[in-house]
C-alpha positions in Angstrom: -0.3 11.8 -23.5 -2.7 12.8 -20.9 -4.9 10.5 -19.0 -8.4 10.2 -19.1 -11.1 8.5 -17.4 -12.2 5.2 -19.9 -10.6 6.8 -22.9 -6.7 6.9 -22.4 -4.4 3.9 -21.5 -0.8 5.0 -21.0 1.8 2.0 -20.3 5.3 2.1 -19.1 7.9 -1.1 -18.2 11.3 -1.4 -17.3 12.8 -4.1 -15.3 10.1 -5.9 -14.6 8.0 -2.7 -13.6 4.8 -2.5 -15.0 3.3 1.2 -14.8 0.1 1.7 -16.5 -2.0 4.8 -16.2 -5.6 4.2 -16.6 -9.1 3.2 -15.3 -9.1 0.1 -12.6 -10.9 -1.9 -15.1 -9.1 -0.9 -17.9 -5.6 -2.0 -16.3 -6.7 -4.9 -15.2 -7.8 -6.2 -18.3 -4.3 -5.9 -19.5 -3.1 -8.8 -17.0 -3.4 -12.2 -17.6 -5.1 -14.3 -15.2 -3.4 -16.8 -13.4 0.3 -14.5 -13.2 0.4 -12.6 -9.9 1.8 -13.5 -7.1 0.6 -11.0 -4.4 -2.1 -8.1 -4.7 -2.2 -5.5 -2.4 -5.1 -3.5 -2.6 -5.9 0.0 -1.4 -8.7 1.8 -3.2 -10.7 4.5 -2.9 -12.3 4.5 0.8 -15.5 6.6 -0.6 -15.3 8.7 2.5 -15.0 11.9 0.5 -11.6 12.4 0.0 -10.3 14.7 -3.2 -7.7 13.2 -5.5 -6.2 14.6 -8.1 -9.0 14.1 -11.1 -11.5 12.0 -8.8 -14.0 12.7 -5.7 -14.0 9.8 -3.7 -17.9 9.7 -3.1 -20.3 7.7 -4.6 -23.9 8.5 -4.5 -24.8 6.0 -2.0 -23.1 2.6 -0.1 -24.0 0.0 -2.4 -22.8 1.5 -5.7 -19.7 1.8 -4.0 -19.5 -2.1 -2.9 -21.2 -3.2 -6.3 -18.2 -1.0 -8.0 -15.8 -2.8 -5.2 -17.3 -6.1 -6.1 -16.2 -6.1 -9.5 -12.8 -5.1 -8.9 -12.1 -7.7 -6.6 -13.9 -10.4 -8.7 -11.1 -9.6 -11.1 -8.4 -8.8 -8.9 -9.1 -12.9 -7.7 -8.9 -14.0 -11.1 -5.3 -12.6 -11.8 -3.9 -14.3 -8.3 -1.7 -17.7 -8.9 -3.2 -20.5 -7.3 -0.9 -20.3 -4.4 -0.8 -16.5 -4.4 -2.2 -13.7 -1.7 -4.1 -10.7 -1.3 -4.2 -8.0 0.9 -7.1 -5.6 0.7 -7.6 -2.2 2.8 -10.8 -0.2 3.4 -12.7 2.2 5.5 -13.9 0.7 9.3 -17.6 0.8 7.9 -16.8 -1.2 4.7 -14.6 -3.6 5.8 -17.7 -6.0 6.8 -19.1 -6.0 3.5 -15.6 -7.2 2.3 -14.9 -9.6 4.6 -18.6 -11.4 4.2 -18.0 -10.9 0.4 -14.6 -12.0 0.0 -14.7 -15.2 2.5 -16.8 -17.3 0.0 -14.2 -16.5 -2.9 -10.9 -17.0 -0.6 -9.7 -18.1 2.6 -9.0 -14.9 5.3 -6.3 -15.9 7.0 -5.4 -12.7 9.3 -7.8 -9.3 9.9 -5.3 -6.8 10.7 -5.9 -3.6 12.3 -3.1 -1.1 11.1 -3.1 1.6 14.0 -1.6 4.7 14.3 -1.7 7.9 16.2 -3.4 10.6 16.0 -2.9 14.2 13.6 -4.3 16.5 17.0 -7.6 16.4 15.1 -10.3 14.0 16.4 -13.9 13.8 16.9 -15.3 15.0 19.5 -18.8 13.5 20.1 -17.9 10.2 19.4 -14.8 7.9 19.1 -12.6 8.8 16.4 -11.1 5.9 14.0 -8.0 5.0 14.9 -6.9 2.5 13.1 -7.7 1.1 9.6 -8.4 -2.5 8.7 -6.9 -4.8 6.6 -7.8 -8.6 5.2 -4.9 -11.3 4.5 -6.1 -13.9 2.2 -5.2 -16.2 -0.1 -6.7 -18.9 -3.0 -5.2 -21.8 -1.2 -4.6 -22.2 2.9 -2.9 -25.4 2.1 -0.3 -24.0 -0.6 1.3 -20.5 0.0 3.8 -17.9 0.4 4.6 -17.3 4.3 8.2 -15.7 5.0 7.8 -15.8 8.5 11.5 -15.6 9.2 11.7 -12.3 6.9 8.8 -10.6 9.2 10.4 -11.4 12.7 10.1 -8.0 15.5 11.1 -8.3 19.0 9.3 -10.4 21.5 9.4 -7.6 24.5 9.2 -10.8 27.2 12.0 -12.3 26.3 14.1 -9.3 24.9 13.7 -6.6 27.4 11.9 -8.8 30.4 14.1 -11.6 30.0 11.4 -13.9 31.7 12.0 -17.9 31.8 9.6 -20.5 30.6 9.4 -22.8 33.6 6.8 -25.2 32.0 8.7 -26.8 29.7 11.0 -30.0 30.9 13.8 -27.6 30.9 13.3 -24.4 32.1 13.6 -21.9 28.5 14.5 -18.3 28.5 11.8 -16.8 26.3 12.2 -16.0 22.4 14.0 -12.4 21.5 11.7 -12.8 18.5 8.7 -13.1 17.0 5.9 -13.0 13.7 3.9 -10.2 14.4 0.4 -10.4 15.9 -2.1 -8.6 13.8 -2.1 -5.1 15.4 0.5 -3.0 13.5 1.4 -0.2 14.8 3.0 1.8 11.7 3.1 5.9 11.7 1.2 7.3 9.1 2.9 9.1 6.2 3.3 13.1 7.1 4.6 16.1 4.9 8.1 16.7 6.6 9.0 12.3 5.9 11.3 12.1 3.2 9.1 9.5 1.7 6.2 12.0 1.5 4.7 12.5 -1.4 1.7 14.5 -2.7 -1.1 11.7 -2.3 -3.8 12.6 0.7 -3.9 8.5 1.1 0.1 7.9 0.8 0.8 4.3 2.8 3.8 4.2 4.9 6.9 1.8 3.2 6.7 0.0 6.5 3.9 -1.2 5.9 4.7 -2.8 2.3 7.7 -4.0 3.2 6.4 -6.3 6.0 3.9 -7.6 3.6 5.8 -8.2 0.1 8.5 -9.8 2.7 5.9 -11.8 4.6 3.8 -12.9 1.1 6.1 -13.1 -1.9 9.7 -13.4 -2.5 12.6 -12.2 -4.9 10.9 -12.3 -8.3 7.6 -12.6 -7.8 5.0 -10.3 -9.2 3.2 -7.7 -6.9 0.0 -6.0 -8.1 -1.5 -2.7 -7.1 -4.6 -1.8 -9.0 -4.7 1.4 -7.4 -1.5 2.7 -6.6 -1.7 6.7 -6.0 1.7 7.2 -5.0 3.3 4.1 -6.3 4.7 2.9 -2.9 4.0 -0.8 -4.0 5.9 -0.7 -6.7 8.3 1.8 -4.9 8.9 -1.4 -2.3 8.8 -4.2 -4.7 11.8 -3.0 -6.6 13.8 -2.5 -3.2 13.4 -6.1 -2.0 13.9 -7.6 -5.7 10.0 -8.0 -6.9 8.9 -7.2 -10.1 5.3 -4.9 -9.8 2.5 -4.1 -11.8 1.2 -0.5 -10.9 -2.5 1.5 -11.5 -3.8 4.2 -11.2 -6.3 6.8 -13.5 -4.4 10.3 -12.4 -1.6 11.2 -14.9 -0.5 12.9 -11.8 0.0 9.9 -9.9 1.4 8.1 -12.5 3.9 10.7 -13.3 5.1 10.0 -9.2 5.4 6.3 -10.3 7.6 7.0 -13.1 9.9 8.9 -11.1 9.8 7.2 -8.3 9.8 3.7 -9.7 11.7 3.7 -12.8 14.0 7.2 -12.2 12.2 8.6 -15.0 12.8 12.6 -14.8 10.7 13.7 -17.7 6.8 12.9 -19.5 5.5 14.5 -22.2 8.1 17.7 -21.7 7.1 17.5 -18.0 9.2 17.4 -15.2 8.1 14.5 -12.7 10.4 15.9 -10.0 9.0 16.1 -6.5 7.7 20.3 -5.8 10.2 21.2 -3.0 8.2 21.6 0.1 7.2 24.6 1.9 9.9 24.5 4.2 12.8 23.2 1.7 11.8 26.5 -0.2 12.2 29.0 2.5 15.5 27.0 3.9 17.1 27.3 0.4 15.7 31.1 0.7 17.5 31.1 4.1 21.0 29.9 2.2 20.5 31.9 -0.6 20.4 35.5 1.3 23.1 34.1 4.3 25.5 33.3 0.7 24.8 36.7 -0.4 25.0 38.9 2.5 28.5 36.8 2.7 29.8 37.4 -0.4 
């Protein structure tokens, strides 16, 4: 079954993973309300990137926020009352959804997820470094905070070894601590094993500190547009259960390797294509084997 845009809904589970192939709206309408846990959210940025059967471009800014509105009016409605949501966009959008989102839930954290650069910046102005992400959830008073899960080292009192001589007793500093809200994270390049062939692939780095930090072993974790399926990829490493979407067949052909160690769809391989380089090294082998024999 191929995958079209509002016309085809493909749907996949096994151990708790939900896979579903479809439009945003389409998916979501197949979750209750009330039943997530955590939603992560990483759509389309509509800075003109090509996907595999959709340009993301819209034909001006606010039919891409009234589109975004919708989704995350819905996205809200399938959070538990003590659940979470993390939402991504581009620098320039990330305004409109904080101003939108902070009369529907608390913001809690804006975190800036920086990284360095390809070699390839702008050179009239200053080029974005960094992109933006809101932590929220439907009740400050009630949820899911792993701090302990989430600790990195506290470089004053690991490597500096610097003595707090305010308190009563003088204290050596902590070794440890929660991380601020700059997170420095590499982004995902095409010799990483975890690479994939998605131009907007998140780093597992990155989900892991949040499904640690905002869930824990059982819960469910949405992603309502999942591209390469690292949510869902994540989820099932640190014992979640995950419900997956995206609209490319493509995509959701990763997830179903990738997630649930499916090796075929619809007389299709969903292997990984070897990369350029695996190609010629096996090429390599191949002729050193022969000129041996």
């Amino acid at each position: 079954m191929i995958c079209t845009l509002e016309k085809t809904v493909e749907k996949t589970i096994i151990n708790g993973h939900l896979l579903i192939c479809a439009d945003v709206f389409e998916g979501l309408s197949l979750i209750p309300d009330d039943s997530v846990d955590l939603v992560f959210v990483d759509p389309p940025y509509n800075i003109g990137k090509i996907f595999h059967n959709t340009h993301d471009k819209w034909k001006n800014d606010d039919d891409y926020l009234n589109w975004c509105y919708k989704w995350i009016d819905i996205c809200i409605k399938k959070i538990k009352k003590n659940g979470s949501m993390y939402i991504m966009t581009s620098t320039q959008f990330m305004p409109y959804f904080d101003i939108y989102i902070r009369n529907k839930l608390s913001i809690l954290s804006r975190i800036v997820w920086a990284y360095d650069s390809s070699g390839v910046q702008a050179k009239k102005y200053f080029g974005s470094m960094y992109e933006p992400i809101l932590f929220c959830v439907k009740d400050e008073k009630n949820y899911c905070f792993n701090s302990d899960a989430i600790l990195v080292e506290a470089k004053t009192g690991a490597k500096r070894k610097l003595i707090d001589y305010r308190k009563p007793i003088p204290t050596p500093y902590n070794t440890e601590k929660v991380p601020g809200n700059v997170w420095d994270f590499a982004r995902v390049r095409y010799r990483m094993e975890e690479y994939e062939n998605h131009p907007t692939q998140k780093p597992t780095a990155l989900l892991e500190r949040i499904i640690k930090a905002s869930s824990n072993e059982g819960d469910t974790i949405l992603d309502p547009f999942s591209g390469s399926f690292t949510t869902s990829f994540v989820a099932n490493e640190l014992g979640r259960k995950s419900i997956g979407i995206d609209i490319s067949d493509e995509y959701y052909k990763i997830g179903l390797r990738r997630v649930l160690g499916i090796k075929e769809h619809n007389g299709e391989s969903t292997e990984r294509e070897p990369k350029i380089y695996e190609i010629k090294n096996t090429s390599e082998q191949m002729s050193l084997f022969e000129r041996a024999k």
